[in-house]
C-alpha positions as CSV (number, residue, x, y, z in Angstrom):
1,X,-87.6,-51.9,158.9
2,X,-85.9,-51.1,155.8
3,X,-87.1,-50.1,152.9
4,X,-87.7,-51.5,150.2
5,X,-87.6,-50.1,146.1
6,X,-88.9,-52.2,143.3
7,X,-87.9,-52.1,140.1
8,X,-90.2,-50.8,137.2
9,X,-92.6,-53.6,135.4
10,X,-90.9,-55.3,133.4
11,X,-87.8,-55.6,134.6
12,X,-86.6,-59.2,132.5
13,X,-87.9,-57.8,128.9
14,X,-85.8,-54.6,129.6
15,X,-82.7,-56.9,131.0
16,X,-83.3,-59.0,127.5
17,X,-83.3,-55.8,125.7
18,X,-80.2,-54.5,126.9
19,X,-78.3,-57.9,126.8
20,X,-79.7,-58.2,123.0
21,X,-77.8,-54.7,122.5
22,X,-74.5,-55.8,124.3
23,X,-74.3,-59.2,122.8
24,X,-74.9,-57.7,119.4
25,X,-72.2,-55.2,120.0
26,X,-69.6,-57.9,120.6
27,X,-71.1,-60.1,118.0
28,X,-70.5,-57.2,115.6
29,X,-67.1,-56.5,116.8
30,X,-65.4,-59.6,117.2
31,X,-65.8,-60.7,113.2
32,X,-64.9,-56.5,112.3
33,X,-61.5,-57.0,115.1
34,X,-60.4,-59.9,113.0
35,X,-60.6,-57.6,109.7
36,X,-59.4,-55.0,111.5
37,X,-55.8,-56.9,112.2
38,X,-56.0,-57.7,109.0
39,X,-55.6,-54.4,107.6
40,X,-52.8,-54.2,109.7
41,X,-50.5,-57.0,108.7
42,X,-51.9,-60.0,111.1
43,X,-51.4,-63.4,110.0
44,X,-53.9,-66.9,111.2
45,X,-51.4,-66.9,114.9
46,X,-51.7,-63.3,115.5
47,X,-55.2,-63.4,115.1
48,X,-55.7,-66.5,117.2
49,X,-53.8,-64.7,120.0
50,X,-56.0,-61.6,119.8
51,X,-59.3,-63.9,119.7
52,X,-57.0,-66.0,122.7
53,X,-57.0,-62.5,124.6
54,X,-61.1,-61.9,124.7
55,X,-61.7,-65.3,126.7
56,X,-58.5,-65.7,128.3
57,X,-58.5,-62.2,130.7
58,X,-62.0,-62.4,132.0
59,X,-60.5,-65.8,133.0
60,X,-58.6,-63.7,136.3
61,X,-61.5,-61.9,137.1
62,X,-64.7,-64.0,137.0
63,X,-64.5,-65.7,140.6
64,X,-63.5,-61.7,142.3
65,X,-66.4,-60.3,140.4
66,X,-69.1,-63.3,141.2
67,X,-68.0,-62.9,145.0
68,X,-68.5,-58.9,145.0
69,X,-72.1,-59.5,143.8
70,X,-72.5,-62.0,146.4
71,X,-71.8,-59.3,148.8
72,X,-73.8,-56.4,147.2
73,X,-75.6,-54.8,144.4
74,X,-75.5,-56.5,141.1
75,X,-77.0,-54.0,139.1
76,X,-73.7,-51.6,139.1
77,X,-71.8,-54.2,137.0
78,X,-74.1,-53.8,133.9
79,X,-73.3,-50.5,133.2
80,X,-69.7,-50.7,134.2
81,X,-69.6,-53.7,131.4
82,X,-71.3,-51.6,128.8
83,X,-68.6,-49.1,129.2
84,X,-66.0,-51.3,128.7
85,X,-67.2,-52.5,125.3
86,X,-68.7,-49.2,124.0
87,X,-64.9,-48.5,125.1
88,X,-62.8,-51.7,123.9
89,X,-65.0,-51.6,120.7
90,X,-64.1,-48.1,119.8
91,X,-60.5,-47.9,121.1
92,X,-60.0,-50.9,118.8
93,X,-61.1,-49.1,115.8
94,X,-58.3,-46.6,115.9
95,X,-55.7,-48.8,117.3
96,X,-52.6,-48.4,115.3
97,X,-50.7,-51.6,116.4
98,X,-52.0,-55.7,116.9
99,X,-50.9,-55.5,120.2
100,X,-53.1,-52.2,121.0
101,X,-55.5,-54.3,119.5
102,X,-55.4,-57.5,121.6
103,X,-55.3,-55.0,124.7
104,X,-58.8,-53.3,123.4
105,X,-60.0,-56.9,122.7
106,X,-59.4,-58.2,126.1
107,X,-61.0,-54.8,127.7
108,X,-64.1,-55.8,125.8
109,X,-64.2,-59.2,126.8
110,X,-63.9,-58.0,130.4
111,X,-67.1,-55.6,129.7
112,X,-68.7,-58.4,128.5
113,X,-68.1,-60.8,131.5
114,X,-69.2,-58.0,133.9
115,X,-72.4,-57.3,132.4
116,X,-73.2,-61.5,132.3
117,X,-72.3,-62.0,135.7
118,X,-74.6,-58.5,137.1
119,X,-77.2,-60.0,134.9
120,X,-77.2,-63.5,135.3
121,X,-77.1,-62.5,139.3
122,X,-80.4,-60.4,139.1
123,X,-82.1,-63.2,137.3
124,X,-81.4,-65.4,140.0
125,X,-82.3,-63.3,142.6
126,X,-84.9,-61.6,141.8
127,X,-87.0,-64.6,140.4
128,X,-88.4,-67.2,142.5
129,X,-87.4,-70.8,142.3
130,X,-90.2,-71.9,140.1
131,X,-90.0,-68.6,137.6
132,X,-86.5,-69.5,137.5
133,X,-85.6,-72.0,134.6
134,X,-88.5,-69.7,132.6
135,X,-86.4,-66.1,133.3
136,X,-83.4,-67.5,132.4
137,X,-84.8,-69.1,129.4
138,X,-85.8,-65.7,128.5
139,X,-83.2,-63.8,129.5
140,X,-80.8,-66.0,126.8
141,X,-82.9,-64.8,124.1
142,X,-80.7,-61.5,124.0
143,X,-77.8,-63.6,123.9
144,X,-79.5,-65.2,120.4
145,X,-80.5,-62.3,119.2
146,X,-77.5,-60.4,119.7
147,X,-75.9,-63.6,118.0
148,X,-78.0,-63.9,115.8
149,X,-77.8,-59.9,114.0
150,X,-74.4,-58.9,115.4
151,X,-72.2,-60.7,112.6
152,X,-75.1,-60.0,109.5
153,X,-74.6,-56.3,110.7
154,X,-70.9,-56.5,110.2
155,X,-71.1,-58.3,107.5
156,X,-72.7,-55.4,105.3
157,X,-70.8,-52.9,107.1
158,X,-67.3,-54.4,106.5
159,X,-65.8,-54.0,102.3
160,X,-62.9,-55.5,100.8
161,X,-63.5,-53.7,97.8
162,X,-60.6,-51.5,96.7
163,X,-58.5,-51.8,100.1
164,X,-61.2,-50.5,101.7
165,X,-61.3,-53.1,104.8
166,X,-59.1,-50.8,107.2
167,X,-61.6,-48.1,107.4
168,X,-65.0,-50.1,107.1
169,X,-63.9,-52.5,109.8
170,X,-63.6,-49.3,111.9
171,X,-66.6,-48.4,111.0
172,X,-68.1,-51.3,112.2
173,X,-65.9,-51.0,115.7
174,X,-67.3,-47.6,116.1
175,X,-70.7,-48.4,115.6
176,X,-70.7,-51.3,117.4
177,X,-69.9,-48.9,120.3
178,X,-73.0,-47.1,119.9
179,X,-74.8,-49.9,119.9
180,X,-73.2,-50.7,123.2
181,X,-74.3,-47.3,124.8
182,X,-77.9,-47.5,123.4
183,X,-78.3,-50.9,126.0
184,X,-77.6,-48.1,128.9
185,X,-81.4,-46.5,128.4
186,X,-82.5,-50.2,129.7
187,X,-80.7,-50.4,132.8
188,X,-82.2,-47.6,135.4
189,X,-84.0,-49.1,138.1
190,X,-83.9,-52.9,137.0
191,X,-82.8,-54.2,140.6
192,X,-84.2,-54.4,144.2
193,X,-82.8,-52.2,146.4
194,X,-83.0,-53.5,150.5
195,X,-81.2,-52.4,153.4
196,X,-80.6,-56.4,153.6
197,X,-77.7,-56.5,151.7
198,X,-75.0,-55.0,153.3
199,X,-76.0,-57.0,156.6
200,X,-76.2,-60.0,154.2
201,X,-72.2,-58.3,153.1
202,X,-70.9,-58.0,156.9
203,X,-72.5,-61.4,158.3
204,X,-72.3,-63.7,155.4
205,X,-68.9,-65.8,155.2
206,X,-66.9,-66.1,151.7
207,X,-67.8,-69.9,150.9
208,X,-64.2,-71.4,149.2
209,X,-64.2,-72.5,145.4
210,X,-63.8,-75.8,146.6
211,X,-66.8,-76.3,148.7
212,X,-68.9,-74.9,145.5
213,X,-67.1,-77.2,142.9
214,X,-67.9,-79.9,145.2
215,X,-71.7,-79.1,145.6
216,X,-73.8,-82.1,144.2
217,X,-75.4,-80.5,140.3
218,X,-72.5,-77.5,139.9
219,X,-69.8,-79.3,138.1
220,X,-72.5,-80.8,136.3
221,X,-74.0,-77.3,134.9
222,X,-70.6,-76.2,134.3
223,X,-69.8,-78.9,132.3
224,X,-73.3,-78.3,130.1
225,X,-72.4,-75.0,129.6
226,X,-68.8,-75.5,128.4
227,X,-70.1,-78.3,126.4
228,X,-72.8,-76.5,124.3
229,X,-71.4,-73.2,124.1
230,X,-68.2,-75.2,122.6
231,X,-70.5,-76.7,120.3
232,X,-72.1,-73.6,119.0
233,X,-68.3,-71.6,118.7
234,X,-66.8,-75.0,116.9
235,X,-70.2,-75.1,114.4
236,X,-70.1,-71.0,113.9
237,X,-66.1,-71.7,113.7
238,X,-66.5,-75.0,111.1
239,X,-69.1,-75.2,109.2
240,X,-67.7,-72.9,106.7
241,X,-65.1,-75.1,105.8
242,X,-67.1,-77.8,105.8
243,X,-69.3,-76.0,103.1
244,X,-65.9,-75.6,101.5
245,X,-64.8,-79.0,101.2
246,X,-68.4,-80.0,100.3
247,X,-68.9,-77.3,97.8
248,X,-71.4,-75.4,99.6
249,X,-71.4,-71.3,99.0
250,X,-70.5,-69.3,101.8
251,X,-74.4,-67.5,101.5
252,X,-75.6,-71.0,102.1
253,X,-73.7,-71.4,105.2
254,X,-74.4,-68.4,106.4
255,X,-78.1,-68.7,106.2
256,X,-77.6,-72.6,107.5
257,X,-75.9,-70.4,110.8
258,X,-78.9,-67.9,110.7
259,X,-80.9,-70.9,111.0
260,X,-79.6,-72.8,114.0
261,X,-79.8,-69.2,115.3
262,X,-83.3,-68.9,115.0
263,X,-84.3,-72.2,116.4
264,X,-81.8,-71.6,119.5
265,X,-84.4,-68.3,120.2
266,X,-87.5,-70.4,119.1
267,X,-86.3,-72.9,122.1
268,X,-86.4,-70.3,124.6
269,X,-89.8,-69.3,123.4
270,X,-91.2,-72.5,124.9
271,X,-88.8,-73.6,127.2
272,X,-91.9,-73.3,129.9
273,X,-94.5,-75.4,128.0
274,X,-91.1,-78.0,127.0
275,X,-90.8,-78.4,131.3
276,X,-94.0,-78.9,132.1
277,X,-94.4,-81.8,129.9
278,X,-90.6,-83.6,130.2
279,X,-89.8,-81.7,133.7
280,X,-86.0,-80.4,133.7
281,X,-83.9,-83.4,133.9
282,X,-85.4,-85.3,131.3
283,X,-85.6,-82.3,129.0
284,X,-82.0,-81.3,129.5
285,X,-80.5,-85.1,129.5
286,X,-82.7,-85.8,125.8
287,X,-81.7,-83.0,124.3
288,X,-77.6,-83.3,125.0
289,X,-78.3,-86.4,124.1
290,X,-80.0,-85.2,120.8
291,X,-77.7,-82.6,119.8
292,X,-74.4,-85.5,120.3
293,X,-76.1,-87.6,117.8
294,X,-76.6,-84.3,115.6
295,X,-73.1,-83.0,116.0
296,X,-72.1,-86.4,115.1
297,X,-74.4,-86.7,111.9
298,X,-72.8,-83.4,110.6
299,X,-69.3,-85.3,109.9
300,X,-71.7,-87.5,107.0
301,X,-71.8,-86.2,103.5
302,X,-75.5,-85.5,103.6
303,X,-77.4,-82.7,100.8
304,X,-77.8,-79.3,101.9
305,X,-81.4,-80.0,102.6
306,X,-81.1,-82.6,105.2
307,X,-77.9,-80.4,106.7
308,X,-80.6,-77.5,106.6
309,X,-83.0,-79.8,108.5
310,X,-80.2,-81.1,111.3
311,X,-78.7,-77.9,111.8
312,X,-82.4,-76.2,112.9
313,X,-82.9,-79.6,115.3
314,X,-79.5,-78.9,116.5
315,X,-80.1,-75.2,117.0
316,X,-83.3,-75.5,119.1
317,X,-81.7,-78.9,120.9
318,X,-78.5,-76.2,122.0
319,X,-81.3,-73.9,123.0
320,X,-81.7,-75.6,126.1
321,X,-78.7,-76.5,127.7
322,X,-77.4,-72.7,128.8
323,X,-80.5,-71.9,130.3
324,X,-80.9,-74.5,132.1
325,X,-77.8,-75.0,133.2
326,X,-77.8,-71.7,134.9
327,X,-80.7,-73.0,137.1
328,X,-79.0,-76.1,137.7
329,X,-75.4,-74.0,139.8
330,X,-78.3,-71.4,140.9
331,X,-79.8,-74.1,143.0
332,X,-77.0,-76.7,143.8
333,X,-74.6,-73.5,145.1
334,X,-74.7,-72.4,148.7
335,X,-77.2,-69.7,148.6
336,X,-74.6,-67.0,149.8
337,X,-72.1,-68.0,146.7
338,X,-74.6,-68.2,143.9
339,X,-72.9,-65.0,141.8
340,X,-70.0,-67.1,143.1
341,X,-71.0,-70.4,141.0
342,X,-72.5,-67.9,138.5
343,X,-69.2,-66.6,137.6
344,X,-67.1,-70.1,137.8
345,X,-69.4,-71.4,134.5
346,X,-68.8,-68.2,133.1
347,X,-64.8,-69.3,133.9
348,X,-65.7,-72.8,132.6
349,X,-67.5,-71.2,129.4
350,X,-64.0,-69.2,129.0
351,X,-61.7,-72.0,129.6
352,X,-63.8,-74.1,126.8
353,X,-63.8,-71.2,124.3
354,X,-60.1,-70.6,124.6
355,X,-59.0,-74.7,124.9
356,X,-61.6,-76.5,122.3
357,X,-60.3,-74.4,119.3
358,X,-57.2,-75.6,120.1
359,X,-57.8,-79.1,120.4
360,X,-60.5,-79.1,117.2
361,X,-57.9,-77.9,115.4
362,X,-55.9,-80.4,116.6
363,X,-57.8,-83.1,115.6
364,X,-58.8,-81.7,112.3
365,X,-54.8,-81.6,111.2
366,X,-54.8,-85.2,111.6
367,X,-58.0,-86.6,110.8
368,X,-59.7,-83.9,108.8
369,X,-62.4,-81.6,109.3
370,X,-65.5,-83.7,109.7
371,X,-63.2,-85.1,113.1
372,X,-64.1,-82.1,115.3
373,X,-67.9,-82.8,114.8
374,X,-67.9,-86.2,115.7
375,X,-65.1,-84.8,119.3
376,X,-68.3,-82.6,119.9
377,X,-70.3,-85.2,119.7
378,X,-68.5,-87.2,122.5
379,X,-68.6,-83.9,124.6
380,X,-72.2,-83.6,124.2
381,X,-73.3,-87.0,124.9
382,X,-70.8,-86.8,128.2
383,X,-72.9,-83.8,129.2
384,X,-75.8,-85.7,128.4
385,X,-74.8,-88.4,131.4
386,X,-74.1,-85.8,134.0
387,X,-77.7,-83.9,133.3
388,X,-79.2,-87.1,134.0
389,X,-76.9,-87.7,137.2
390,X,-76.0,-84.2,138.4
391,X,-80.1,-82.9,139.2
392,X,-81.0,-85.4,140.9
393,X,-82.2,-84.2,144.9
394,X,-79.2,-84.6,147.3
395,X,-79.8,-87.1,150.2
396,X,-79.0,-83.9,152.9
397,X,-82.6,-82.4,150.6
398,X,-85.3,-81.8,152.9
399,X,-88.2,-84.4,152.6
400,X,-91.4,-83.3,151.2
401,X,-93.8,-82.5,153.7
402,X,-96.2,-85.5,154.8
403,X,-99.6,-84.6,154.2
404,X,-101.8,-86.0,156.9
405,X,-104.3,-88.3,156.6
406,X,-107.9,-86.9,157.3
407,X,-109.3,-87.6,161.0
408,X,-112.3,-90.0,161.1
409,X,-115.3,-88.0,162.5
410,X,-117.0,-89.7,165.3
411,X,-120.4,-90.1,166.3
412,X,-120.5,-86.7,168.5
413,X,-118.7,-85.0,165.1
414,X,-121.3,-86.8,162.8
415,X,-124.4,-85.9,165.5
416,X,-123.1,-81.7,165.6
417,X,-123.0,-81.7,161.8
């Protein structure tokens, strides 16, 4: 028999701790690259194509990666992730040339994909099906947090004063990358270790793409994802010049994005008290639904105050859809391709952070800037109608199991009692 090593206690609050560190450390960087090719002569299109470069690369690798974790040990990818960005964050920060610098931008979106895909696979397996919407639910509260401190961090780090950008945007880069290694001291023994899996790696069959795009509830949490992740990039991306055209000071809008930030983590908090009163379905169809109307209500010229008051319902509305959308491929996905489905939303999440810019930007040429709130809108309330469609049970579900009905004692029973 073989045998079997736990990880220590407390296994998800270390997990959160490191993905808090390695989200921050990409949070930090991505604002301090920007600056960076700044310094060194970029213009709006080179910058787009080194922004293009972080999401578009991890698009080649997702679907490879998700099916080696299938097949083995997921724990190996964290680490191996964490190097990249320590490494793709530093490297970047003494790059001489924009093209070195979209090469050590795509290396760190590549870390980052490989540590979300290790991690998102060791929440899913090592939490049973009712702990499930609950761990990842806590698990995304790195994710926030990293979000949520990464960009204040290179905000005060980063100086235009005196041509001083090209070194304190490095400094930012290298410190990110420390930050990135610190999230390593979290990672020893956070997985199971069996002598199942490499029987499971010899015997199990790679399931095609298709058969798990076509699995009732997985194009459904792929499309949640992409939809709310959009939304959060296109408000982080938009809302500043919306403040602009509305007079609103940049502090303001930074603490309006601080805000949604903080009621995104406050979701999470209660996500398990939130499903036990609505259940999953309804709690992920109302708040898409929610968030549309929201998204759409930021396009109206309302007072800083009633923004202030949207974007926090907004934030905590957005809260839910990652999360639970991760439980939603988890369970719809043949249970030897769950990394698998795992790592085609992460493809999806890609795909959406590379195309919606584009097409926001699109539709704010032509019909201004309030337009891409009310496109995100759409998107949200389409996402809305598949949560409500997409979790339903299959019909090939196994019924519930027919409790029988209590035997009628007869006399003889009645007589022995």
């Amino acid at each position: 028999m073989p045998r079997t090593r736990k990880p220590g206690r407390g296994w998800l609050l270390r997990l959160v701790i490191a993905f808090a560190l390695a989200q921050g450390a990409v949070s930090m960087a991505r604002p301090a690259v920007s600056y960076r090719a700044l310094s060194l002569g970029a213009d709006e299109r080179a910058i787009g194509v080194i922004a293009g470069v972080y999401a578009l690369l991890p698009l080649f690798a997702a679907v490879p990666l998700g099916r080696r974790t299938d097949h083995g040990r997921c724990a190996p990818l964290l680490p191996f992730g964490v190097v990249l960005i320590a490494g793709g964050c530093a490297l970047s920060g003494t790059a001489g040339s924009l093209p070195a610098m979209a090469a050590w931008s795509g290396v760190m979106g590549l870390g980052h994909l490989c540590f979300v895909i290790g991690a998102q696979s060791i929440v899913a397996r090592q939490s049973a099906p009712a702990e499930q919407d609950r761990n990842f639910g806590h698990f995304t509260i790195g994710a926030s947090l990293g979000q949520l401190i990464g960009p204040i961090a290179a905000g005060y780090l980063i100086s235009e004063r005196d041509g001083a950008m090209a070194r304190t945007s490095a400094l930012a880069l290298i410190v990110s990358a420390a930050v990135a290694a610190v999230s390593l001291g979290s990672l020893r023994r956070i997985e199971h270790r069996t002598g199942a899996a490499p029987r499971r790696a010899e015997s199990a069959a790679r399931v095609p793409v298709g058969r798990i795009l076509r699995s009732r509830g997985v194009p459904a949490g792929i499309f949640i994802s992409l939809a709310v992740l959009s939304a959060t990039d296109i408000l982080t991306a938009y809302l500043p010049v919306v403040g602009e055209h509305r007079g609103i000071a940049p502090a303001t809008v930074g603490l309006l994005l601080s805000l949604r930030a903080a009621a995104t983590i406050a979701c999470r908090l209660v996500m398990t008290p939130m499903l036990r009163v609505l259940g999953r379905t309804a709690l992920l169809t109302t708040t898409c639904l929610l968030a549309g109307v929201l998204c759409a209500g930021i396009a109206l010229p309302v007072p800083v105050a009633a923004l202030a008051v949207m974007l926090a319902v907004l934030g905590f509305c957005l809260g839910v859809g990652q999360p639970l959308s991760m439980t939603t491929v988890v369970r719809a996905a043949p249970p030897e391709a769950r990394s698998t489905a795992l790592a085609l939303r992460l493809t999806g999440n890609r795909l959406g952070q590379v195309v919606a810019p584009a097409s926001v930007g699109l539709v704010a040429g032509v019909a201004g800037t309030a337009a891409p709130f009310v496109m995100l809108g759409v998107l949200l309330l389409a996402a809305a109608g598949l949560g409500a469609r997409g979790d339903r049970p299959r019909k090939d579900d196994p019924a519930p199991a027919a409790v029988p009905a209590p035997r009628r004692r007869s006399p003889a029973d009645r007589n022995r009692a």
